[in-house]
C-alpha positions as CSV (number, residue, x, y, z in Angstrom):
1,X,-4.6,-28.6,12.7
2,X,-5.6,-31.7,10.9
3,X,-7.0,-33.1,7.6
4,X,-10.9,-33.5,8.2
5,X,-11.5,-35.8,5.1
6,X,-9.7,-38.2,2.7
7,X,-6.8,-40.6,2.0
8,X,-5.3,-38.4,4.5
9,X,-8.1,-38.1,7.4
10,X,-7.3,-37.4,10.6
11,X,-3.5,-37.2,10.0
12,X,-2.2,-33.7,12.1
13,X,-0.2,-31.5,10.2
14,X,2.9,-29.7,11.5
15,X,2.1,-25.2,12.2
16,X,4.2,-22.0,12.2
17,X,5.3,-21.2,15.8
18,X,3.9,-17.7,16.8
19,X,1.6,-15.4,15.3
20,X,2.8,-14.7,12.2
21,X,0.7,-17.4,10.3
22,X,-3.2,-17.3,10.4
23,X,-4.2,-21.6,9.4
24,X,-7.5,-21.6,8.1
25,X,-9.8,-23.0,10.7
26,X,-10.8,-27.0,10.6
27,X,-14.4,-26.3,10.8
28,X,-14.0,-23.6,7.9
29,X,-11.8,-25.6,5.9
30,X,-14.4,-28.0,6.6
31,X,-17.0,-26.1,4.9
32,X,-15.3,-25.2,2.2
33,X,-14.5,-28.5,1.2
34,X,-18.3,-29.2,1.6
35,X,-19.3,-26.8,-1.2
36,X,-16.9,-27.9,-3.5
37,X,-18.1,-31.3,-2.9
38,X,-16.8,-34.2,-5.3
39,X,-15.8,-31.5,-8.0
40,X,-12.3,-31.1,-6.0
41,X,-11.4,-34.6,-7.3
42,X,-8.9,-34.5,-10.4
43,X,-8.9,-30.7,-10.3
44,X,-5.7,-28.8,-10.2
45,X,-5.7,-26.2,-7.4
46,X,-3.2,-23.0,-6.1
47,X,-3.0,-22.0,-2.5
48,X,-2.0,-18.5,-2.6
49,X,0.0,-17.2,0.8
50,X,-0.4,-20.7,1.8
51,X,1.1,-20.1,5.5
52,X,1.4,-24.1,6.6
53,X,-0.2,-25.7,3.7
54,X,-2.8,-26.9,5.1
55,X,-5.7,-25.8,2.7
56,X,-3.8,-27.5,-0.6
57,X,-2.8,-30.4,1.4
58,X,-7.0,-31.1,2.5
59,X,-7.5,-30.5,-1.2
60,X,-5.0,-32.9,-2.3
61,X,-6.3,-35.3,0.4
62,X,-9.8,-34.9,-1.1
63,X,-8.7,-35.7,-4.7
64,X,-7.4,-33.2,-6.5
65,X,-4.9,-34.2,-8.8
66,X,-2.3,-31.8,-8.0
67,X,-1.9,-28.3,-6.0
68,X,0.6,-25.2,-6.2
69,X,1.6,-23.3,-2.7
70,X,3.2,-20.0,-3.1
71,X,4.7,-18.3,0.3
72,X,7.5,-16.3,0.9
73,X,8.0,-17.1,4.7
74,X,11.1,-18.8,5.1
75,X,9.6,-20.8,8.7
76,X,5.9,-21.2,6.8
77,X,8.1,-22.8,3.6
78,X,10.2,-25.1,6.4
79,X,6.4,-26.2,7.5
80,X,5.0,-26.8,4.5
81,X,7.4,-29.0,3.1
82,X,7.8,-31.0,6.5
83,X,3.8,-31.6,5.8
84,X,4.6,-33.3,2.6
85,X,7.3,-35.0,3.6
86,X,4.6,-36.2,6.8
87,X,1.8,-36.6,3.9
88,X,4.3,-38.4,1.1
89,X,3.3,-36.2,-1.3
90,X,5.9,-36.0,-3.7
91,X,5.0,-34.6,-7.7
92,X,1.0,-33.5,-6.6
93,X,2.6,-30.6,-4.9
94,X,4.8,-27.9,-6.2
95,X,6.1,-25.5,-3.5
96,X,7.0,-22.0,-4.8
97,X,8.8,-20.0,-2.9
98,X,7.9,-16.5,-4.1
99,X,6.6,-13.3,-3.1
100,X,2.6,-14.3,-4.4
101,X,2.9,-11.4,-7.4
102,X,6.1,-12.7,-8.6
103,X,5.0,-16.5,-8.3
104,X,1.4,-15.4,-9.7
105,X,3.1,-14.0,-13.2
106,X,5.7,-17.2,-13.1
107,X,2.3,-19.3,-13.6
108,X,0.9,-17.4,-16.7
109,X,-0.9,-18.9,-18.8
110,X,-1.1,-22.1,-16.0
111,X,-4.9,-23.2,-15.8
112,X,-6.1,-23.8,-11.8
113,X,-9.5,-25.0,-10.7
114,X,-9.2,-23.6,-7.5
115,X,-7.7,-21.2,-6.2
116,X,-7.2,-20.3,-2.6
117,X,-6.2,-16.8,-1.5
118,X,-5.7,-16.5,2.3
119,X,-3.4,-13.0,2.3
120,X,-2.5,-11.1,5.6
121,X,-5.5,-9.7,6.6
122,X,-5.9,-5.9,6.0
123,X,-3.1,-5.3,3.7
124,X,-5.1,-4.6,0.4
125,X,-3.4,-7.7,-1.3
126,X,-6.8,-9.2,-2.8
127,X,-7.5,-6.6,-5.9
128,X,-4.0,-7.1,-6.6
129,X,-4.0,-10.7,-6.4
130,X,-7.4,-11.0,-8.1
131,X,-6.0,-9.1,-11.0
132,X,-2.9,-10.9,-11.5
133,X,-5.1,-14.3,-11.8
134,X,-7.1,-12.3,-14.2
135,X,-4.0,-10.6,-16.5
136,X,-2.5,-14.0,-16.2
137,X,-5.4,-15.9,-17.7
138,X,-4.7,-18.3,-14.7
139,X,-8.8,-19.8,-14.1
140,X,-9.5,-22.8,-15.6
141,X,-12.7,-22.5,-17.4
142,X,-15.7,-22.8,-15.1
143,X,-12.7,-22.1,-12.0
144,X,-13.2,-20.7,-8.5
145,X,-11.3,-18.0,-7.0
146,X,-12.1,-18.3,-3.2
147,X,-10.7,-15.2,-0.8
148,X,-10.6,-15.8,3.4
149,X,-10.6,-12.6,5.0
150,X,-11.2,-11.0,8.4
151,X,-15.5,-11.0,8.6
152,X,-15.5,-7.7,10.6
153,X,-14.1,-5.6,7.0
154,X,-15.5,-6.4,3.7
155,X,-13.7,-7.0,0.6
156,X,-16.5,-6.6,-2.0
157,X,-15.2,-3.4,-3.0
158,X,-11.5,-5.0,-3.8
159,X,-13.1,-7.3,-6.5
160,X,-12.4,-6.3,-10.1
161,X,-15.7,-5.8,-12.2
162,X,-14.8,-8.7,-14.0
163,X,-15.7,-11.4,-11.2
164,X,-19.4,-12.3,-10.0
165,X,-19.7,-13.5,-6.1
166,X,-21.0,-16.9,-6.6
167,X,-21.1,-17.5,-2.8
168,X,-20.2,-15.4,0.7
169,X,-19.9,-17.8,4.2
170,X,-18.9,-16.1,7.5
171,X,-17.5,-18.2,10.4
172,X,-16.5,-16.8,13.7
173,X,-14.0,-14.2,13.1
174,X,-13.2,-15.3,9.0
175,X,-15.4,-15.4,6.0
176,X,-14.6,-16.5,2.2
177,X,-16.0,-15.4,-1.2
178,X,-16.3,-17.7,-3.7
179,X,-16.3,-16.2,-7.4
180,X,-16.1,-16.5,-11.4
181,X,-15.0,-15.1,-14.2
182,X,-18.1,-14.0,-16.4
């Protein structure tokens, strides 16, 4: 795992032992970053169930000018923080180390450009999270909410009516949405 672009290309980044954490793929980070294109620079960005990091840490790499990570996962927490420590990034990054529905409501009112939702796959948390961003008027005007999930089981159906699907990608086993408030 490694940042693909940036002041920070090419540095590796420290990962969860085991299973339990899911990185988001170089090549679909990759991607990612691709369609956000130069709008990721000074833009304020959340990397909800952030696992290692690694997401925020590309985007903060890229230019934004700050990035929130919310995990509960005592190793994933250990992780991220050695990445910043690795990266330097001191005051661009808060780490919050919250259950993502507690953290999400602790950021109320908090404007975000981006933000990232990578939850365990299959456990229903996107309509929840998705709501919470909503309830907690958390999207900066003109934001993106992007969700990874597992390809093989759509999540269309867990969007509130209040979000449009700006844009759907599928790679290998993982695809992201990419959506507005309208």
């Amino acid at each position: 795992m490694r940042i693909n672009a940036g002041k920070w290309k090419g540095r590796t980044l420290f990962s969860v032992e085991g299973m339990a954490t899911r990185p988001t793929p170089d090549m679909m980070k990759q991607a990612l970053f691709n369609i956000i294109g130069d709008r990721i620079i000074n833009s304020s960005f959340c990397d909800v169930f952030a696992g290692t990091g690694n997401v925020a840490f590309e985007a903060l790499s890229r230019g934004a000018k700050n990035a929130v990570v919310i995990e509960n996962s005592r190793p994933a927490l250990n992780v991220i923080r050695q990445n910043a420590q690795k990266l330097g990034c001191g005051s661009e990054l808060v780490v919050m180390s919250n259950d993502a529905v507690i953290a999400l409501n602790l950021l109320k009112g908090k404007k975000y450009d981006y933000i990232f939702i990578d939850p365990p796959y299959n456990m229903g948390f996107e309509q929840k999270t998705l709501e919470l961003i909503v309830q907690n008027d958390l999207l900066a005007q003109n934001g993106t909410v992007i969700i990874q999930f597992e390809a093989k089981n759509s999540i269309v159906d867990a969007v509130p009516e209040c979000y449009e699907i700006v844009d759907e990608r599928k790679y290998g086993r993982s695809s992201f949405i990419m959506l507005k408030i309208h």
